[in-house]
C-alpha positions, 0 to 999 in steps of 0.5 A: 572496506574504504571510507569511501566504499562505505559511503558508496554502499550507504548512498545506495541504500538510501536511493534504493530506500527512496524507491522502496518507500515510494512503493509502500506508499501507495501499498499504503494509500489504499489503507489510509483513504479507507480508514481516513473516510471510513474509520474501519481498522481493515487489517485484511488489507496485506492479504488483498495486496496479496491475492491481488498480487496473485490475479496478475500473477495468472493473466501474466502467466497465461496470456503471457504478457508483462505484470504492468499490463496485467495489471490495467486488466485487473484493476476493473475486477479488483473494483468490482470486488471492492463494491461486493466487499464492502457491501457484504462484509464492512458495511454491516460492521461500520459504526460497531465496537472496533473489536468487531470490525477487527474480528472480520477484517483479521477472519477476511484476511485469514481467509484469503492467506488459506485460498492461496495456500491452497490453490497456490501451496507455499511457493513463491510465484514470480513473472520470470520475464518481466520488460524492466528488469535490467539496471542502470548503472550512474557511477558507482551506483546502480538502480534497477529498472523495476525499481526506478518505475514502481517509483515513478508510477507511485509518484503519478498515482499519488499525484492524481489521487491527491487532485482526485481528492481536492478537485473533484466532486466525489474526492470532495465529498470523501473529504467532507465525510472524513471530517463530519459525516453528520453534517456531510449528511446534513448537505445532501451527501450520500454517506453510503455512496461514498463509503462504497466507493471509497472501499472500490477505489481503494482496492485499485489502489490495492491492484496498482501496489500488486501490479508493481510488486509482481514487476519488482518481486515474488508473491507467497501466501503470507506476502500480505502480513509485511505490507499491512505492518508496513502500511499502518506504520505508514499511516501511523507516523503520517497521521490522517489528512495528507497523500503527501505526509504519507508519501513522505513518511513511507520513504522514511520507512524504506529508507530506515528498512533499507539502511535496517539491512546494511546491520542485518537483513533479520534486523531491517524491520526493528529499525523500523518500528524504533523509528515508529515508536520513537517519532511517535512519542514525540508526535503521537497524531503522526507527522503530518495529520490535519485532524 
């Protein structure tokens, strides 16, 4: 290959990259809200991307419809089971040793992978009609529709979950919690109101991330794994405090995963997590925490 086909292939994974890490960020966002004001250590979080996944996979499949719409339909359920969640299950655990919260966010997801390998079994599931599925081609380079609208959609919703937290009364709130729940009680806040909505609210972030996988992909029962790596590696390197440093720090991620498979697709991911530990050693609280 040419110099310049090389440089071709190179600037078209970085364009790919950019769209696939503005996906993992709002895969992530849902993650870094309920840790950032909860302080649980979800790590069933992939495994509710997945199941979720999975709802607009059937209301695609049935009503015949596009995931994008089938999507907007779940978001109200995935809310509701967001409530009954985090009323059932984290909150009796909030403020325990973390090897407990562990233990029931780990049990939750094992759950969920076993529903869905056994209604679904192991074969992946995909809408095979999607509306954007074709591509443009810009020159040399080509960008995928799906692609090109899970990022723009990525970048409205996390525009408007960043004024929903500095504007709001609610967002305001989730603030103040994260950063003093004591004294966010001692101003009449009701910390519990807010854990409860701050877990709902995250699971439709959660439905938003699986709306736009099912318009770009396929999902499977262990599809969650990879998303909840990605997301605490997200997390991880943006540190707490910022929708924008995570944004910024899941494009790095996609864009190192994408330019991870141009070596080998079986390597993609170690590149990652080299990037992770490296920048990590240097920045141990991430690249953008504000506490």
């Amino acid at each position: 290959m040419s110099v310049g086909g090389v440089l071709i292939a190179i600037l078209q994974q970085v364009i790919d990259g950019v769209f696939l890490g503005l996906f993992y960020a709002i895969v992530a966002s849902g993650l870094a809200l309920i840790f950032g004001v909860m302080d649980i250590i979800n790590f069933a979080h992939g495994d509710l991307v997945m199941i979720s996944a999975y709802f607009v996979w059937l209301i695609s499949t049935y009503l015949n419809i596009d995931p994008l719409l089938s999507m907007l339909l779940v978001l109200p359920v995935l809310f509701v089971l967001g409530l009954a969640i985090q009323k059932g299950l984290i909150n009796p655990v909030l403020g325990k040793e973390p090897l407990i919260q562990i233990a029931v966010t780990v049990g939750l997801g094992f759950v969920l992978q076993n529903i869905a390998l056994g209604y679904f079994k192991a074969e992946p599931r995909g809408y095979p009609n999607p509306v954007f599925s074709g591509g443009i081609s810009i020159g040399p380079f080509v960008i995928y529709e799906s692609k090109l609208l899970s990022a723009a959609v990525s970048v409205l919703v996390l525009f408007l979950l960043d004024q929903f937290l500095s504007r709001t009364k609610l967002g305001l709130a989730m603030r103040a919690v994260t950063d003093d729940r004591s004294s966010a009680m001692l101003m009449g806040i009701n910390v519990e109101r807010v854990y409860l909505l701050t877990f709902a609210i995250g699971m439709v972030l959660v439905g938003v991330a699986s709306g736009l996988w099912m318009e770009m992909g396929q999902v499977w029962p262990y599809l969650g794994t990879s998303f909840s790596l990605v997301s605490w590696v997200a997390v991880a390197l943006a540190g707490l405090g910022s929708i924008r440093g995570l944004a910024v720090s899941a494009v790095i991620i996609g864009i190192a995963e994408s330019m991870g498979s141009l070596i080998s697709p079986s390597v993609k991911m170690a590149v990652v997590y080299l990037i992770f530990f490296f920048i990590l050693w240097f920045k141990p609280r991430g690249f953008f925490a504000k506490r």
